[in-house]
C-alpha positions in Angstrom: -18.2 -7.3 14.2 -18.6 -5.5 10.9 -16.2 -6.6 7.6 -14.5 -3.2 8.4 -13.5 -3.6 11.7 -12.6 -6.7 11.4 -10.3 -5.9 8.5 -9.0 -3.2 11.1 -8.0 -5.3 13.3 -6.4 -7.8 11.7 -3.9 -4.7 10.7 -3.1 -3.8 14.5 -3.4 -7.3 16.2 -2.0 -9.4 13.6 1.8 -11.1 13.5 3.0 -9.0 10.8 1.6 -6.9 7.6 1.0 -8.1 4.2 4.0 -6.8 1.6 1.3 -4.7 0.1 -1.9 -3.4 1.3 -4.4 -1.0 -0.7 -6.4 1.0 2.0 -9.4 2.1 0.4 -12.1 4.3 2.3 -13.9 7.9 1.8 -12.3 10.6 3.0 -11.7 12.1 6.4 -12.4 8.5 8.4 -9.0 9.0 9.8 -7.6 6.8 7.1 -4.0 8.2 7.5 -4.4 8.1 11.2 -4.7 4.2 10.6 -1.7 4.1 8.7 0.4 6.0 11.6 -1.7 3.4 14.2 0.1 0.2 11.9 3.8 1.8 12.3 3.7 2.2 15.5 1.6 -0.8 16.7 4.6 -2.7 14.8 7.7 -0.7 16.5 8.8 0.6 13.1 10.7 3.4 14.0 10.6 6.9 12.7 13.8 6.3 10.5 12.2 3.3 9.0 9.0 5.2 7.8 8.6 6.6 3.8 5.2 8.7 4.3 4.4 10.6 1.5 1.0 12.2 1.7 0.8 14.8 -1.1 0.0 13.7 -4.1 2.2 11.2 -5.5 4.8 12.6 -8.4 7.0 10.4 -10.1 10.1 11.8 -8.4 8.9 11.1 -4.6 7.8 7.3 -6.4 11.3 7.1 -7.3 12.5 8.3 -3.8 9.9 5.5 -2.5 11.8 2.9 -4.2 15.7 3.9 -3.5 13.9 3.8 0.2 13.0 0.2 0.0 16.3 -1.0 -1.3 18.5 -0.1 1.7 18.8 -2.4 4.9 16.0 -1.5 7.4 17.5 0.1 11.0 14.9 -2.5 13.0 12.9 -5.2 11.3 11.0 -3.5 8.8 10.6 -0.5 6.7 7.3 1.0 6.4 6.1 2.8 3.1 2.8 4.9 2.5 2.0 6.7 -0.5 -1.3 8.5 -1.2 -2.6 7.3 -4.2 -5.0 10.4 -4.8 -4.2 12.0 -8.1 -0.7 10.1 -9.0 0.1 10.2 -12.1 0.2 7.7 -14.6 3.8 7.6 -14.3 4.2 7.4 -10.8 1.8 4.7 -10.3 4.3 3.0 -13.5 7.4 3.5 -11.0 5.0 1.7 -8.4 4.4 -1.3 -10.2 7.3 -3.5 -10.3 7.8 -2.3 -6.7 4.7 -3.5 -5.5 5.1 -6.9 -7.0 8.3 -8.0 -5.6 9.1 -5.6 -2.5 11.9 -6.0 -0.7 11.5 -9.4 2.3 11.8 -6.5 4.7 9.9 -3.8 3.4 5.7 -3.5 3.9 3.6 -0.6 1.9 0.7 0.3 2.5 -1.0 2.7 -0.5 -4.3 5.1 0.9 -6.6 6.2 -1.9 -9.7 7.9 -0.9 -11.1 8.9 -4.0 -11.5 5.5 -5.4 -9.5 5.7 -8.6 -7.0 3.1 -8.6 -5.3 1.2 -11.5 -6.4 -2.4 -11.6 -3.1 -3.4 -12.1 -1.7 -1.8 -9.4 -5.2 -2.7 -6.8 -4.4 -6.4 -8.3 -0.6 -6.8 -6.8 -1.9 -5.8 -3.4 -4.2 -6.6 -0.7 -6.8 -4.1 -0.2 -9.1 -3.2 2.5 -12.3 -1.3 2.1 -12.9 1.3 5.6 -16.3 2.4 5.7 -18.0 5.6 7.4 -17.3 5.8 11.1 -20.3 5.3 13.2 -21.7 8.6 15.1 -20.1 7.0 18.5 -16.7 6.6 16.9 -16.5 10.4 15.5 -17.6 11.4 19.2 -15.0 9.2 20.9 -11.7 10.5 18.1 -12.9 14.5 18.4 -13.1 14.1 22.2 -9.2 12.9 22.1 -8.5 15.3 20.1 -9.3 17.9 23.1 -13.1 18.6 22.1 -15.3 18.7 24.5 -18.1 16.3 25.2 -21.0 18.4 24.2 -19.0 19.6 21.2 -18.3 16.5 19.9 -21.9 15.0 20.9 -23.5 17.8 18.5 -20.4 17.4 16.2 -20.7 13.7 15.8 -24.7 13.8 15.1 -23.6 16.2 11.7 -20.5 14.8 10.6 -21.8 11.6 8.4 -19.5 9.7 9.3 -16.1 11.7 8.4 -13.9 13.2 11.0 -12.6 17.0 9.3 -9.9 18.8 11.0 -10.3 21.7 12.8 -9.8 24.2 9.7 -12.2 21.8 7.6 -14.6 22.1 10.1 -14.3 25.3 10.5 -14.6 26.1 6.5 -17.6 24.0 6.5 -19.2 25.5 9.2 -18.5 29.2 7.7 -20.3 28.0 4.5 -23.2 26.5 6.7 -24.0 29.7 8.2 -24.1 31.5 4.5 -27.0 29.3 3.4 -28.8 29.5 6.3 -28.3 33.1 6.2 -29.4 33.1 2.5 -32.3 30.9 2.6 -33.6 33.5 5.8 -33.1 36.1 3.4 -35.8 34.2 1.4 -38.0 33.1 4.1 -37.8 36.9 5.2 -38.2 38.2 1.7 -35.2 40.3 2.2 -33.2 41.2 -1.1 -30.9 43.1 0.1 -29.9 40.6 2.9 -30.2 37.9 -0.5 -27.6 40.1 -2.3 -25.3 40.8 0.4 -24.9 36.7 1.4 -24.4 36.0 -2.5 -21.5 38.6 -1.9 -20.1 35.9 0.3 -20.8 33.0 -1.8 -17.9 30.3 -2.2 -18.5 26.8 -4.6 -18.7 24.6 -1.2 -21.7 26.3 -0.7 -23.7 24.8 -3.4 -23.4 21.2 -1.9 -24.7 22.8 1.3 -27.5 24.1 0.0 -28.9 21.1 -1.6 -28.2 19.4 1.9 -30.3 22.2 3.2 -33.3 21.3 0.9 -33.4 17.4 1.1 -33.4 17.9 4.9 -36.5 20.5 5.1 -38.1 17.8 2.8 -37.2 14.9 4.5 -37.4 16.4 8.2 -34.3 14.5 8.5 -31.6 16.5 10.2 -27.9 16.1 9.9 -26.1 19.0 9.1 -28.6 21.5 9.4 -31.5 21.9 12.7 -35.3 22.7 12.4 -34.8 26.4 13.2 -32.5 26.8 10.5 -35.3 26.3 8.1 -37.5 29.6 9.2 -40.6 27.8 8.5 -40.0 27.1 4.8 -39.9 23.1 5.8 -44.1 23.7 5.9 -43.5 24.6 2.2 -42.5 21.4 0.7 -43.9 22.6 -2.8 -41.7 25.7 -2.4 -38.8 23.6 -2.1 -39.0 21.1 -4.4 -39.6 24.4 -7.2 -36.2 25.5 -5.8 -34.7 22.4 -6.2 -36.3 22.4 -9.6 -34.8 26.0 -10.3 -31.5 24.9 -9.3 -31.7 21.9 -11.5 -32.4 24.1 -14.5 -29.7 27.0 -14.6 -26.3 26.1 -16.4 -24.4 27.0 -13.5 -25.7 26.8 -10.1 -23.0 26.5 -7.9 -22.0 30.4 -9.0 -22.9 33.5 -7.4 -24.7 34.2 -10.9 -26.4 30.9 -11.1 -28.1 30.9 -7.6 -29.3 34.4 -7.7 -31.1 33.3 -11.4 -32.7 30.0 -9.7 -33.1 31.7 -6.2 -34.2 35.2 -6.8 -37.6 34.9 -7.9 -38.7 33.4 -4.5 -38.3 36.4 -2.6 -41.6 36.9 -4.0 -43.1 34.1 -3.3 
């Protein structure tokens, strides 16, 4: 069993939490889900639970702590904050909570964006979640009410993270705009190459530099073979564009790509 899941399970199968535990992961590995897994596998009850998932201001840290100093309704109270983006102060309200908490209280902080303050990572105990495996996304989108084929082709793209349905959906909208823009290349088509910049969003830019180190690498995650039109037979073509895109001040805008991109239409 990996370090992960065994730091998983001592969460859900152990005899009770530790006052403060740090849950540190990437995002979308159903990190929150986790959190909602711990409450319940411990009975605490709805009316016992502090969940904050926004970003952390100093007013809902305050609210955090006024929480932990009244009498629980069952045997604990439950507090989770997301750590992502708190501010200074906030994480300041945090601290002297996090030290001494309540007997009856347990807190459990999420940050998936690892930036933490070492003095607050250093009054807690933190467990590192890793990428899920393939199997794992398959088995959570499949509960969710995907089907199997779905989540089969799903799970073989999603490295590891598990986005919800409007996530996937964004993603998958950006997707088809740089395959449809680097067919507008492989077809020499500039009026096909301007109309997809029309559509252009910053997302994109990641996408398209996972498009090239696939056709490189032949190694195919987010994109398939035929979504290449040929151009993975050009490896020299593509590593010029990566080259290109490397070179122009500002490549994830519409601007930026049609400097770096434009001149292979020709090619």
């Amino acid at each position: 069993m990996s370090s992960t899941r065994r730091a998983v399970a001592r969460l859900l199968n152990g005899d009770d939490l530790p006052p403060v535990t740090l849950l540190r992961s990437p995002p979308n590995v159903g990190t929150w889900a986790l959190t909602l897994q711990i409450a319940d596998r411990y009975s605490i009850g709805a009316i016992d639970r502090f969940i904050i998932a926004d970003q952390l201001s100093t007013s809902a840290a305050r609210a955090a702590v006024r929480f932990a100093e009244v009498a629980p309704f069952g045997k604990r109270r439950l507090i989770v904050l997301n750590l992502n983006g708190a501010s200074p102060n906030a994480v300041n309200v945090l601290l002297k909570l996090c030290e001494e908490p309540p007997a009856a209280v347990r807190i459990i902080l999420v940050s998936t964006d690892g930036k933490v303050a070492d003095t607050l990572a250093s009054r807690c105990q933190v467990v590192r979640l890793g990428l899920l495996t393939d199997e794992r996304v398959r088995q959570t989108l499949v509960e969710q009410g995907m089907s199997a084929a779905q989540a089969m082709r799903y799970a073989g793209r999603s490295r590891g993270e598990i986005l919800d349905p409007q996530q996937r959906k964004d993603q998958n909208r950006h997707r088809m705009i740089v395959i449809d823009l680097m067919r507008a290349i492989a077809e020499h088509n500039r009026e096909a190459f301007l109309a997809v910049l029309g559509e252009w969003q910053d997302p994109c830019r990641g996408l398209l530099f996972r498009w090239l180190v696939e056709a490189l690498t032949l190694e195919w995650s987010l994109f398939d073979e035929p979504d290449t039109f040929n151009l993975h037979h050009r490896p020299h073509l593509l590593r010029h564009m990566l080259l290109r895109l490397g070179e122009v001040p500002s490549p994830q805008s519409r601007l930026g790509i049609r400097v770096a991109l434009e001149p292979f239409l020709a090619t």
